[in-house]
C-alpha positions in Angstrom: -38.1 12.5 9.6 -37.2 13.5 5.6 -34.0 12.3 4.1 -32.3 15.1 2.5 -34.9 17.7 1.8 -35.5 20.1 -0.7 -34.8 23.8 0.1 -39.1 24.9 -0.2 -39.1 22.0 2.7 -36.9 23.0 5.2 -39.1 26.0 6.4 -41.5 23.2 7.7 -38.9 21.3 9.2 -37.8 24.3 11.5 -37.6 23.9 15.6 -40.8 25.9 16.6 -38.8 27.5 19.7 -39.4 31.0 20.3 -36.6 33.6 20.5 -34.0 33.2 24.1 -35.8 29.4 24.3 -35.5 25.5 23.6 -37.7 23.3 21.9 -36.7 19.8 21.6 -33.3 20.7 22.7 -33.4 22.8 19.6 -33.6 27.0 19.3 -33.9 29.2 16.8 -30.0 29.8 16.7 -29.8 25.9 15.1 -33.3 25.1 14.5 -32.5 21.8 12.6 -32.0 18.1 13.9 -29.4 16.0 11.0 -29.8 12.5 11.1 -25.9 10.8 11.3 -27.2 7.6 9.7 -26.8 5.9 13.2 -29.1 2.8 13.9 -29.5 0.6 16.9 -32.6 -2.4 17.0 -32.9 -5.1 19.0 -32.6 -8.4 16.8 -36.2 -9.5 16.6 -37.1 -6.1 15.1 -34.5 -5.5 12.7 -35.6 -9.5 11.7 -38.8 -8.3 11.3 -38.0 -5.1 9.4 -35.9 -7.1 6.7 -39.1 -9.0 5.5 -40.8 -5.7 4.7 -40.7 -4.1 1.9 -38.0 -0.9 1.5 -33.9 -1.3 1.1 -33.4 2.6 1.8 -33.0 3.6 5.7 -33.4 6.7 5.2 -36.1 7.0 2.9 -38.0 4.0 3.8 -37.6 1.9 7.0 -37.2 4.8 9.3 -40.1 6.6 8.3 -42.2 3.3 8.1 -40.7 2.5 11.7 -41.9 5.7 13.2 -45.5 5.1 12.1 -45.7 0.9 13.6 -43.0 0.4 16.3 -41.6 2.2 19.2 -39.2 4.9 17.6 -36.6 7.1 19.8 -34.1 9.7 18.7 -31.1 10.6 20.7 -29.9 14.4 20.6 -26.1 14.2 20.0 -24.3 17.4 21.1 -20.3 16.6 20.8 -18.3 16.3 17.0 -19.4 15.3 14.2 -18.4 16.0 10.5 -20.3 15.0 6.9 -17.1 13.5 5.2 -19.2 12.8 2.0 -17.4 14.3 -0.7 -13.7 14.9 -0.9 -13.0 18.3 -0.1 -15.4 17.5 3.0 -13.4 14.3 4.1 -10.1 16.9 3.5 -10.9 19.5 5.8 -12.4 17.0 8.4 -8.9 15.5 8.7 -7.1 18.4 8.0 -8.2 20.4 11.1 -7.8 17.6 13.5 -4.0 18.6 13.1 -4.4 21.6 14.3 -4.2 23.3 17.7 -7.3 23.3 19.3 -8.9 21.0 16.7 -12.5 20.1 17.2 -12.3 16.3 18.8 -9.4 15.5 21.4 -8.4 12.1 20.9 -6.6 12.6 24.2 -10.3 13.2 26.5 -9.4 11.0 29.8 -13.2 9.8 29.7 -13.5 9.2 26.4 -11.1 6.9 25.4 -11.0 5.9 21.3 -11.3 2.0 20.6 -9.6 0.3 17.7 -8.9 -2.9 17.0 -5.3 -4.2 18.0 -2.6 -4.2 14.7 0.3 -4.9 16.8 2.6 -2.6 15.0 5.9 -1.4 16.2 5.9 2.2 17.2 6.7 5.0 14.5 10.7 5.5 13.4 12.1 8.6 12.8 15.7 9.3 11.2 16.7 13.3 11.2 13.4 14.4 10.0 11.1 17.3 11.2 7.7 17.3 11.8 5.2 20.1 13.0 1.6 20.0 13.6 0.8 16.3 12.2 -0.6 13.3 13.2 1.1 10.2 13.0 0.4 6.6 13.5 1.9 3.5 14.4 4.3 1.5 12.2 5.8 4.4 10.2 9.4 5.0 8.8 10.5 8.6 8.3 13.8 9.3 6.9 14.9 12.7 6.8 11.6 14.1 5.7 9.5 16.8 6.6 6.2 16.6 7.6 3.7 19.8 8.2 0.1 20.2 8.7 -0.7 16.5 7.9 -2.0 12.9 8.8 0.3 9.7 7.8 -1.4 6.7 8.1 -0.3 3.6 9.5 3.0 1.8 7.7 3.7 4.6 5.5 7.2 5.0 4.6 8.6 8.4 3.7 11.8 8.8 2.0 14.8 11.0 2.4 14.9 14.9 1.4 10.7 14.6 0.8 8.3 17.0 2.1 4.3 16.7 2.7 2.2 19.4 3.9 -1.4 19.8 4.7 -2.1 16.0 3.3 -4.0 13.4 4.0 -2.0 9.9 4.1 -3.8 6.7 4.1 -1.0 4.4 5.1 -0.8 0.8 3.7 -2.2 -2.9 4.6 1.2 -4.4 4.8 4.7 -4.1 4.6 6.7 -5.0 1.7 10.8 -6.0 2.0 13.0 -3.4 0.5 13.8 -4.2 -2.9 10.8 -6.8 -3.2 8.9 -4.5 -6.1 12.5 -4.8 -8.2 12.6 -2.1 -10.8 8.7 -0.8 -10.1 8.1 1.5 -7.7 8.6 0.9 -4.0 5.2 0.6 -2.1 5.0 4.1 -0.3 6.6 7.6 -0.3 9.8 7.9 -2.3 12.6 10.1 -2.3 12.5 13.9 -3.0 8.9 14.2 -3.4 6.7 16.7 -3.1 3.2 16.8 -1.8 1.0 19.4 -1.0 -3.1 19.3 -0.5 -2.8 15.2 -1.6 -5.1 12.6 -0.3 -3.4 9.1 -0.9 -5.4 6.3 -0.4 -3.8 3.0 0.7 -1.4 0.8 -0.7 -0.2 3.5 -3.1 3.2 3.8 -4.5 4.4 7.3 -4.9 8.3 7.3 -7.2 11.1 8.9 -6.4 10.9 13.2 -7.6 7.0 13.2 -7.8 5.6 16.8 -7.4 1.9 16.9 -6.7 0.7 20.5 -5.7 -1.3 21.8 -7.8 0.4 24.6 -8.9 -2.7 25.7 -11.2 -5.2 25.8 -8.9 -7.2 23.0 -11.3 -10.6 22.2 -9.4 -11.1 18.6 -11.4 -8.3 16.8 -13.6 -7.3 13.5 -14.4 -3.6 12.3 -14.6 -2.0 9.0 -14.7 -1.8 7.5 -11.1 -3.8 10.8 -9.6 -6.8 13.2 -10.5 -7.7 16.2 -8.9 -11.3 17.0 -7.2 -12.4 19.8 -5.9 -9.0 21.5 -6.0 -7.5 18.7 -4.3 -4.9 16.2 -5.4 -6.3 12.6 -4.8 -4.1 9.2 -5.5 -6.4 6.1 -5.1 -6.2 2.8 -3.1 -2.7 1.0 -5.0 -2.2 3.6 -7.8 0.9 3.8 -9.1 2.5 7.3 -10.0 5.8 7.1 -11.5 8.7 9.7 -11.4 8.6 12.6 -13.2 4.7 13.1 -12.6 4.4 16.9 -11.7 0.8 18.4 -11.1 
């Protein structure tokens, strides 16, 4: 076990399976195991392994582990995606819009377990929507919606379009007319987005464009910044009309 080793490494860290068989579960096809950072102990031994020294899992308990206590790894086979770095956490949400993505939320034996919000289901008003996900508690108004994932209680205004985006939803609700002459927590109207991540709680105005017409890879505005070519409004930013990018 070696947390993230160096490239001269990985040659000794290879499956030793010959050609046409399986070592390990492993063959020379994919002859590397990734670790998905996932941990299970019983109580007295995680107790016992928090008054030793080392904070790192990766680097220090798990390696210590496999030398003193009894140590097994599980061979995972079904989906799984690094969502480490933006464009990484983009693409992982991205495809699951698309047909034949790589999970099926829908698997009749593998049902998907969430803690209950007791939101109403999503409202639509005259709007179109092809190829997205969309969760519960949402209010579309005459939008259009392509290519994308809209978190829960995200409101969309009237004559705005968002393709291949990433929509984080919101905490709460907020009564129309409660943020007075600020922006409305949400989506306004008329805006544009394209390739945008937006992180909860955010308030997008009324006319926004963010597309990236320029193809920046990294750039900073005020209320967004873009990071390896992708558009990215944080948790409760504020991004006012007239903002184009």
């Amino acid at each position: 076990f070696e947390e993230k080793p160096d490239a001269a490494r990985l040659t000794e860290l290879k499956s030793s399976a010959p050609k046409g068989s399986t070592v390990g579960g492993l063959s020379p096809e994919k002859p590397f195991v990734a670790s998905m950072g996932i941990y299970v102990f019983s109580r007295e031994v995680l107790l016992d392994t928090l008054q030793r020294p080392g904070i790192d899992f990766g680097k220090e308990i798990i390696p210590a582990a496999l030398r003193s206590l009894n140590v097994h790894s599980y061979l995972y086979r079904g989906y799984w995606a690094d969502v480490g770095t933006i464009d990484a956490f983009y693409d992982a949400n991205i495809q699951l819009t698309q047909r034949g993505a790589p999970f099926n939320f829908f698997h009749p034996h593998r049902p998907i377990y969430t803690h209950p919000r007791f939101l109403p289901s999503t409202r639509t008003y005259d709007s179109t929507i092809d190829a997205s996900i969309i969760a519960e508690g949402c209010f579309l108004d005459r939008c259009r919606i392509s290519a994308s994932v809209i978190g829960i209680r995200t409101h969309v205004g009237t004559g705005t379009s968002i393709t291949r985006s990433v929509l984080l939803g919101a905490d709460y609700y907020e009564e129309e007319g409660a943020a007075g002459d600020d922006v409305e927590l949400g989506i306004g109207r008329n805006v544009v987005l394209d390739r945008v991540i937006v992180d909860k709680n955010a308030r997008i105005a009324d006319g926004v464009r963010l597309v990236n017409d320029q193809n920046v890879t990294n750039a900073d505005g005020e209320g967004w910044c873009i990071r390896d070519g992708i558009i990215v409004v944080p948790k409760g930013a504020v991004v006012r009309s007239g903002t184009a990018s």
